[in-house]
C-alpha positions as CSV (number, residue, x, y, z in Angstrom):
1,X,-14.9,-18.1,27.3
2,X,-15.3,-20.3,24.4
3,X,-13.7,-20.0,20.9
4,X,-17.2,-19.7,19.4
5,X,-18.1,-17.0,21.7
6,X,-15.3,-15.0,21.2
7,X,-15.5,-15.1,17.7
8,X,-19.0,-13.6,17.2
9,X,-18.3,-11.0,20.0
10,X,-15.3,-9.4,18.5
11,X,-17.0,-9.6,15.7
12,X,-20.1,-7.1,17.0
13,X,-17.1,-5.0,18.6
14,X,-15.2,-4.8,15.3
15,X,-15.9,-1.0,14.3
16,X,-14.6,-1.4,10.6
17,X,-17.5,-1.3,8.1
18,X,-17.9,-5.0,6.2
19,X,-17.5,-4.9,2.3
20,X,-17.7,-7.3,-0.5
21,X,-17.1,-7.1,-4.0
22,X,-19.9,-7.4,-6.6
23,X,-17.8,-9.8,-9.0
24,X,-16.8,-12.2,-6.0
25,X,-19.4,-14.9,-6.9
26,X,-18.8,-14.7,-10.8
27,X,-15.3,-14.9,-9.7
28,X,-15.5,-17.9,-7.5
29,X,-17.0,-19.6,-10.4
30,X,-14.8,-18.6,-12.8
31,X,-11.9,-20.6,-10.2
32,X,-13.6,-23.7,-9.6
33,X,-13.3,-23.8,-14.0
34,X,-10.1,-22.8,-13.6
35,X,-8.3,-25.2,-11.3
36,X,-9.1,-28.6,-13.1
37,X,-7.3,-27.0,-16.5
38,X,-4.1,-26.3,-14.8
39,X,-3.9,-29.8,-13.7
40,X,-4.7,-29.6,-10.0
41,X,-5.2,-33.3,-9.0
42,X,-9.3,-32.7,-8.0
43,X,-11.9,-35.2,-7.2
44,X,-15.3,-34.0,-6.9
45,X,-14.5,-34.0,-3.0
46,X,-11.1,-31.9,-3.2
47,X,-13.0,-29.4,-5.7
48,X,-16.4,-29.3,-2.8
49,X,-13.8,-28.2,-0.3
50,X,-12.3,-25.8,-2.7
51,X,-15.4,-24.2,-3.4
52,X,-16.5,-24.5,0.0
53,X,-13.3,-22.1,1.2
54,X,-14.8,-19.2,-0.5
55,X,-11.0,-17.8,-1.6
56,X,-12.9,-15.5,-4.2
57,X,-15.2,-14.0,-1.5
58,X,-11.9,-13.7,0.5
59,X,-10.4,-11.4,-2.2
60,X,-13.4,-9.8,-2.7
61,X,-13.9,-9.0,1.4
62,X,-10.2,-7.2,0.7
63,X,-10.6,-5.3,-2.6
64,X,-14.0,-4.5,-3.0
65,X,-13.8,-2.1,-5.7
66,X,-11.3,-4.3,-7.9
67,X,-12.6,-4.7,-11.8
68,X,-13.7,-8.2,-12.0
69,X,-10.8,-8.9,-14.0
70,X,-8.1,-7.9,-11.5
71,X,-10.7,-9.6,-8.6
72,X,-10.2,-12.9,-11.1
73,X,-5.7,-12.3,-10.5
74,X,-6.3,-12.0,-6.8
75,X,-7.9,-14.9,-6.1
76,X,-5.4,-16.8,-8.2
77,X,-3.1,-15.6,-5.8
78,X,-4.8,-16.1,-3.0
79,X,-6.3,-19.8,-3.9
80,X,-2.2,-20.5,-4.3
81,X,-1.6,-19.0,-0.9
82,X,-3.9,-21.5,0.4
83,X,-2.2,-24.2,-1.4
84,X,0.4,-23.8,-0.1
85,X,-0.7,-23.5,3.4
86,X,-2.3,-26.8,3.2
87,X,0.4,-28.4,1.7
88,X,2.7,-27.0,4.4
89,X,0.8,-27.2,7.3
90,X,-1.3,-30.1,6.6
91,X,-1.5,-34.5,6.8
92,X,1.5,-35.5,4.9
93,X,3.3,-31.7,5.1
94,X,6.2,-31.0,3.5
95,X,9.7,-31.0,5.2
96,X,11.2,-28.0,5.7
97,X,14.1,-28.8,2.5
98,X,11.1,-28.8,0.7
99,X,9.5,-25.8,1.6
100,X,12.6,-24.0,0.9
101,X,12.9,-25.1,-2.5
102,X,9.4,-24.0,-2.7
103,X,10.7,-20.7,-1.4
104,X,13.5,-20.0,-3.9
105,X,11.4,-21.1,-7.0
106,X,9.2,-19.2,-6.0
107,X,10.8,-15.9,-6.0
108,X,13.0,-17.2,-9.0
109,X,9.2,-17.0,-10.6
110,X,8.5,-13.2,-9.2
111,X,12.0,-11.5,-9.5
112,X,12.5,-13.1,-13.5
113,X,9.5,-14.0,-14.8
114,X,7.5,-17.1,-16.8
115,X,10.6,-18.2,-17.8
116,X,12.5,-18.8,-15.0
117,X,12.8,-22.7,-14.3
118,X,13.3,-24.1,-10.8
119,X,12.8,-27.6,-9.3
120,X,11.4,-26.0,-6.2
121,X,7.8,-24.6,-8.5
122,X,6.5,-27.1,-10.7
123,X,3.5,-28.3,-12.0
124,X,-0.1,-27.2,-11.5
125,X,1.3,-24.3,-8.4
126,X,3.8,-23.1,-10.8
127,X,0.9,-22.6,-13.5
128,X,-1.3,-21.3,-10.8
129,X,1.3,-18.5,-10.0
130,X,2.3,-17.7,-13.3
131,X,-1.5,-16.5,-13.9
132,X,-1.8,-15.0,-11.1
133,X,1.4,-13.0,-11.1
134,X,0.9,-11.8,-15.1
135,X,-1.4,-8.6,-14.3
136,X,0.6,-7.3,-11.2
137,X,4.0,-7.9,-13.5
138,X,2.7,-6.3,-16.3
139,X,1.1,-3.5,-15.1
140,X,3.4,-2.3,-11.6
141,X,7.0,-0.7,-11.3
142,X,9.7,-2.3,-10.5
143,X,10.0,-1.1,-6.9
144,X,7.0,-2.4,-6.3
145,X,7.7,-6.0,-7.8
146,X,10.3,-6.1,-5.6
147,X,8.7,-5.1,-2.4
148,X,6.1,-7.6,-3.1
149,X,8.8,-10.7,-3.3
150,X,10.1,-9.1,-0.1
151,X,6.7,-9.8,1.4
152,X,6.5,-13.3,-0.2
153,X,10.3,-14.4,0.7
154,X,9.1,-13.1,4.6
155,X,5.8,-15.0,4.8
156,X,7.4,-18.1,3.0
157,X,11.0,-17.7,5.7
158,X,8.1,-17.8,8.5
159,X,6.7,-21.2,7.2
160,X,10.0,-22.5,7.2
161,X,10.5,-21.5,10.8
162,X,7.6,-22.9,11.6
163,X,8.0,-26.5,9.6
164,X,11.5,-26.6,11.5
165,X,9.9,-25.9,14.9
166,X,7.4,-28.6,14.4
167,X,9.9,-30.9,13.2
168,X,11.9,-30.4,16.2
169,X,9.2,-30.9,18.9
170,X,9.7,-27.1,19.5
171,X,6.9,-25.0,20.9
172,X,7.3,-21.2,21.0
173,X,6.6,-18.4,23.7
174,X,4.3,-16.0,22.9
175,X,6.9,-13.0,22.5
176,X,8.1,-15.3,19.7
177,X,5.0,-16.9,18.2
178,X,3.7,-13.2,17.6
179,X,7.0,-12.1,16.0
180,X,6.3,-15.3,13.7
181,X,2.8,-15.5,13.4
182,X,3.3,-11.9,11.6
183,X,5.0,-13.8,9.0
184,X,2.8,-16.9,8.4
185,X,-0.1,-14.9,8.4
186,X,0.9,-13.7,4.8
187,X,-1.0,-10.4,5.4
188,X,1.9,-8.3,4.8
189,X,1.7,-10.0,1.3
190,X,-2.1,-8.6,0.8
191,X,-0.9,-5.0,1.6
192,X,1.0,-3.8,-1.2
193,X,-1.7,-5.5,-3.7
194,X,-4.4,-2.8,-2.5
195,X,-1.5,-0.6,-4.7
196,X,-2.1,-3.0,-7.6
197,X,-6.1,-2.9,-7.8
198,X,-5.4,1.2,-7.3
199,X,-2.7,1.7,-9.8
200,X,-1.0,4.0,-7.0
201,X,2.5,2.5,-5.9
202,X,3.5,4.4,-2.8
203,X,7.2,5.0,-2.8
204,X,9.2,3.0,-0.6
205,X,9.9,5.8,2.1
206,X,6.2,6.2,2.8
207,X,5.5,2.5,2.6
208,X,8.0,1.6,5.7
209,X,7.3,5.1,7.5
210,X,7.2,3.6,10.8
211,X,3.4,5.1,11.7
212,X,2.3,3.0,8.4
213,X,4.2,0.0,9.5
214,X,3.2,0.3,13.3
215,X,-0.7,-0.1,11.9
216,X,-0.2,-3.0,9.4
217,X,1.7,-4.5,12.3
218,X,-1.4,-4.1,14.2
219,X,-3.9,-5.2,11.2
220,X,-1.5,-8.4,10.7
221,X,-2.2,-9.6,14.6
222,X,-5.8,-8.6,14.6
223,X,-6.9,-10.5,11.6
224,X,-4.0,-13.0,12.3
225,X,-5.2,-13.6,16.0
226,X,-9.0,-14.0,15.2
227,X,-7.8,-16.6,12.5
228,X,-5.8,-18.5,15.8
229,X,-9.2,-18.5,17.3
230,X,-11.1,-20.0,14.1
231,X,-8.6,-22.9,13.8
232,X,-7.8,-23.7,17.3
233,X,-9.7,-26.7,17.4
234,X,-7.7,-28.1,14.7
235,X,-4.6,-26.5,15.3
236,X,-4.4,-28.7,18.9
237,X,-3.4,-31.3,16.7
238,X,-1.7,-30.4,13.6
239,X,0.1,-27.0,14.9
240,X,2.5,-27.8,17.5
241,X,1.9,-25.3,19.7
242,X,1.9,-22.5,16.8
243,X,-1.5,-20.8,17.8
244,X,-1.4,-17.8,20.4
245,X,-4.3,-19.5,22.7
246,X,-2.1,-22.6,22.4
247,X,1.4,-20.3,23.5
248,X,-0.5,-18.6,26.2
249,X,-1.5,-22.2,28.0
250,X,1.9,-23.5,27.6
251,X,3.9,-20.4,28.8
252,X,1.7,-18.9,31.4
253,X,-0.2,-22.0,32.5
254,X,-3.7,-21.1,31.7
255,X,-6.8,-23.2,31.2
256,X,-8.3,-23.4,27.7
257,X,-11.5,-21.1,28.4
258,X,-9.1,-18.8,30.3
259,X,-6.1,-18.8,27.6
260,X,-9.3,-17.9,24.8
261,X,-10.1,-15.2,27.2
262,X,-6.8,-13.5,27.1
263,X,-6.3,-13.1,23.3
264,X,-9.3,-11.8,23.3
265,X,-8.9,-9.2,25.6
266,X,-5.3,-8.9,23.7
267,X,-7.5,-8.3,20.7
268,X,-9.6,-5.5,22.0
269,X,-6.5,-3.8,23.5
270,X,-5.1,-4.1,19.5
271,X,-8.4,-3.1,18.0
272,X,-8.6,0.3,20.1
273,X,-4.5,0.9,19.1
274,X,-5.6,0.1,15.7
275,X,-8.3,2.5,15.7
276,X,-5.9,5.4,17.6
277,X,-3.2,4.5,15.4
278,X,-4.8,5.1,12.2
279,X,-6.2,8.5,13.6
280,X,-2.6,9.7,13.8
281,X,-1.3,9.2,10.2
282,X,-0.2,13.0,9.2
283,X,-0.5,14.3,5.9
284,X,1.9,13.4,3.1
285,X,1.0,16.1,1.2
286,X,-1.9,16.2,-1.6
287,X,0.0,13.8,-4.2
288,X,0.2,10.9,-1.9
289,X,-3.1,11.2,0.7
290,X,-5.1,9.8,-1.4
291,X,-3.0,6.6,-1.9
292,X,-1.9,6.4,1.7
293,X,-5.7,6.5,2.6
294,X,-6.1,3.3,0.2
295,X,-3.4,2.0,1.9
296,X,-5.3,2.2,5.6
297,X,-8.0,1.4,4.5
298,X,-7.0,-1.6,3.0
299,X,-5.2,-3.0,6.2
300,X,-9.1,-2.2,8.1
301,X,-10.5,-4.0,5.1
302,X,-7.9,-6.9,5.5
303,X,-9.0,-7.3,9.1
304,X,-12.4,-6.8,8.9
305,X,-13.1,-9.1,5.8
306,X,-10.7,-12.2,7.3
307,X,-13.5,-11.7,10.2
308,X,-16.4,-12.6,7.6
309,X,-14.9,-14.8,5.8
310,X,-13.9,-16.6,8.8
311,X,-17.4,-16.8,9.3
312,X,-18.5,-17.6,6.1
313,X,-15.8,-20.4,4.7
314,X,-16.3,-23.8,4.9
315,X,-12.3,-23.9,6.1
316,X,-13.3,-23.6,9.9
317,X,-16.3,-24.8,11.8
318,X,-17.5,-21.7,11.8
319,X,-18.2,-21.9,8.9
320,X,-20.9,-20.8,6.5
321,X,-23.6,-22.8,8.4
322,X,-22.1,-20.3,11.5
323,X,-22.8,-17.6,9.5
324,X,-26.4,-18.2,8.4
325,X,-27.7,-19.3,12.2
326,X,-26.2,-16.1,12.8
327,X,-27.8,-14.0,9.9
328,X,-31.1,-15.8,10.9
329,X,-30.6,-14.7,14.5
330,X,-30.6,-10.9,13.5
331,X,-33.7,-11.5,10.4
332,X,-31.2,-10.3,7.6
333,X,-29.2,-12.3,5.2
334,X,-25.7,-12.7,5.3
335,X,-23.5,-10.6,3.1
């Protein structure tokens, strides 16, 4: 099997309904204004490629019924995520020192607010995060500010491990690499901001009930291993071995087409747990359901929507010229 044929398969076999804000476009052009003011160091090339990941359509996939202006704070925070992914992961990356400065000014930032100073933030990233994080500090308890950092400090401890396993030659199994891809991903960062665009902040026993956690676990390596097969291509050369197609050749032995095959079949096996395991979430009684449905619903919307913006953004090369041949296939326009 190919990585392009898998793709567009799990794709038709993803049951989760596709939804997109009605604000992403006027938000995606509110960012490409944005950026050059904050001091990002943009050519007309680096700004094309920014525009051409489609960050704002990403948010918009995940919180479709945001207000515009809370759609605006959530891609800020995504476009940073990015950011920071490139600057971690990509040609001149940074060491792993560095990316734990980056860690600890970072959470400096979110735990104390504009004013806290550190060496590891600077710059046009730091002014990138302090918009972004305005809104969500404002506006959210303190519970949930913290279990937000939490998130962040996780997703930003995984691209450490991963910076150090790269600098070390080191390739992980695929027991591992899931454990750690969980982390990278940073989709346990997008859950608890479906609480932010709601206004309803689940308390922390709910949150980590182990039924909840067992289906964003399973959200996280859905939307997590369909990214793996988007960016394989690339990954051969830049990850290290950090891709599950790339964990499952070196540690079982497997061909390429046959090692794309596996996950996946892995992914189907996920997608009907997914489905099961969502059926099973009990009632927590008429003061929290509605917030704990929002929750669910905004793992499924985190999975399906990284599936069409995979196919949409100019990131991969499945990109948005994917996407049309694909619309054009079916005689319908993309969404």
């Amino acid at each position: 099997m190919t990585t392009g044929e898998a793709l567009w398969t799990l794709r038709a076999e993803c049951p989760i309904p596709a939804r997109l804000s009605p604000h992403a476009d006027r938000v995606h052009e509110w960012l490409l204004r944005l950026l050059p003011e904050l001091g990002l160091p943009l050519d007309d090339a680096a700004l094309h490629r920014l525009s051409r990941g489609a960050f704002a359509r990403y948010a918009g996939r995940l919180y479709p019924d945001a207000t515009e202006a809370d759609l605006r704070s959530l891609t800020a925070l995504f476009t940073w995520f990015f950011l920071v992914d490139d600057a971690c992961d990509g040609p001149g990356r940074l060491a792993p020192e560095q990316i734990r400065a980056l860690r600890d000014g970072t959470l400096a930032l979110l735990h104390d607010g504009p004013r806290a100073r550190h060496a590891g933030l600077t710059g046009p990233l730091r002014r990138l995060l302090v918009l972004a994080w305005r809104e969500p500090r404002r506006r959210m308890p303190a519970r949930w500010r913290l279990r937000f950092a939490d998130a962040v400090a996780r997703h930003l401890d995984g691209t450490w491990r991963e910076a150090v396993n790269k600098e070390a030659g080191r390739r992980p199994g695929v027991t591992e690499y899931v454990e750690l891809r969980r982390a990278t991903s940073a989709a346990d960062v997008s859950y608890p901001l479906v609480e932010f665009v709601t206004g309803r902040s689940l308390p922390d026993p709910v949150y980590h009930h182990p039924l909840l956690r067992r289906v964003a676990h399973t959200g996280n390596d859905l939307l997590s291993w369909y990214n793996d097969l988007a960016s394989l291509d690339r990954d051969r050369a830049t990850a290290g071995g950090h891709n599950l197609v790339l964990a499952m050749q070196d540690e079982w032995g497997l061909s390429p087409a046959e090692a794309v095959g596996r996950v996946a079949e892995r992914w189907q096996e996920s997608m009907r747990r997914f489905v099961a395991l969502r059926a099973t979430v009990p009632s927590f009684g008429p003061a929290l359901d509605e917030a704990v449905t929002d929750h669910l619903d905004g793992v499924a919307n985190a999975v399906r929507g990284t599936i069409e913006w995979t196919l949409e953004s100019g990131r991969y090369p499945t990109g948005k010229e994917g996407a049309l041949l694909n619309a054009s296939a079916r005689g319908r326009a993309p969404s």
